[in-house]
C-alpha positions in Angstrom: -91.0 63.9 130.6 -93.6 63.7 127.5 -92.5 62.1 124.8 -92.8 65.6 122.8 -90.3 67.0 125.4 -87.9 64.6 124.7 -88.0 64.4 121.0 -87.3 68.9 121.4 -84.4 68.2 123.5 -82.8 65.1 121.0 -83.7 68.1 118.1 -82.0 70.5 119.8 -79.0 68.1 120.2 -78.8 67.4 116.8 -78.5 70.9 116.4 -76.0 71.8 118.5 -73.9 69.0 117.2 -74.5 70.2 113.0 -73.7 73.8 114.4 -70.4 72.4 116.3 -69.3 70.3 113.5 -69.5 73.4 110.9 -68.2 75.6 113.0 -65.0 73.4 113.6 -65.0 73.0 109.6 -64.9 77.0 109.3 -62.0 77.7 111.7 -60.5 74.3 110.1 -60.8 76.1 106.4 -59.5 79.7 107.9 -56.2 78.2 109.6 -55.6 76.5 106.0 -56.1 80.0 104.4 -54.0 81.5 106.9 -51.2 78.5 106.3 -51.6 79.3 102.9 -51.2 83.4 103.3 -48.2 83.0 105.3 -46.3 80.7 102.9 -46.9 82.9 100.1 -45.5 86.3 102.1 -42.7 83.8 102.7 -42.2 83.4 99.0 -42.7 87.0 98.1 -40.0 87.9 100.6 -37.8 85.5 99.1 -38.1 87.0 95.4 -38.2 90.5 96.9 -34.8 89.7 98.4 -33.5 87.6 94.8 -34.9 90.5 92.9 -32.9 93.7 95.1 -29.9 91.2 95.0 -30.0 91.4 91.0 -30.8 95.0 90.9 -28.0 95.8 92.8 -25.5 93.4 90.5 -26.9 95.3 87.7 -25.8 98.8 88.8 -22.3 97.3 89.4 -21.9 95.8 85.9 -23.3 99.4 85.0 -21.0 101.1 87.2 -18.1 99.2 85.8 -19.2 99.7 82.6 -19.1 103.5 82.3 -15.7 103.5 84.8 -14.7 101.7 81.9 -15.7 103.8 78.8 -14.6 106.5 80.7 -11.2 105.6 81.3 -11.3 104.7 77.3 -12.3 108.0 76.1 -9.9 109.9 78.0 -7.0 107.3 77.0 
């Protein structure tokens, strides 16, 4: 093997070692943007939920409140 030879192949090494290492940093970055993604749709759901919870309290204090008037103006 000529010395030219074996200076391509430890190139090509390198190479294939930068291209593995970035690579692994990519997939490393989306499965922390996908962590990331799923822990805010975790939190939306939450507040979704909080928020229908209040929205349905509110019609009942609504509710009760025109039962009431109601019952006032025909008393």
């Amino acid at each position: 093997m000529t010395r030219k030879t074996e200076i391509g192949y430890y190139a090509l090494l390198v190479v294939l070692v930068l291209g593995s290492l970035r690579f692994g940093q990519l997939m490393w970055q989306q499965q922390q943007t996908l962590l990331h993604l799923q822990k805010q749709a975790k939190q939306l759901k939450h507040k979704q939920a909080i928020a229908k919870t209040s929205h349905q309290k509110v019609k009942q204090v609504v509710a009760k409140s025109t039962i009431t008037k109601a019952s006032e103006t025909s008393q």
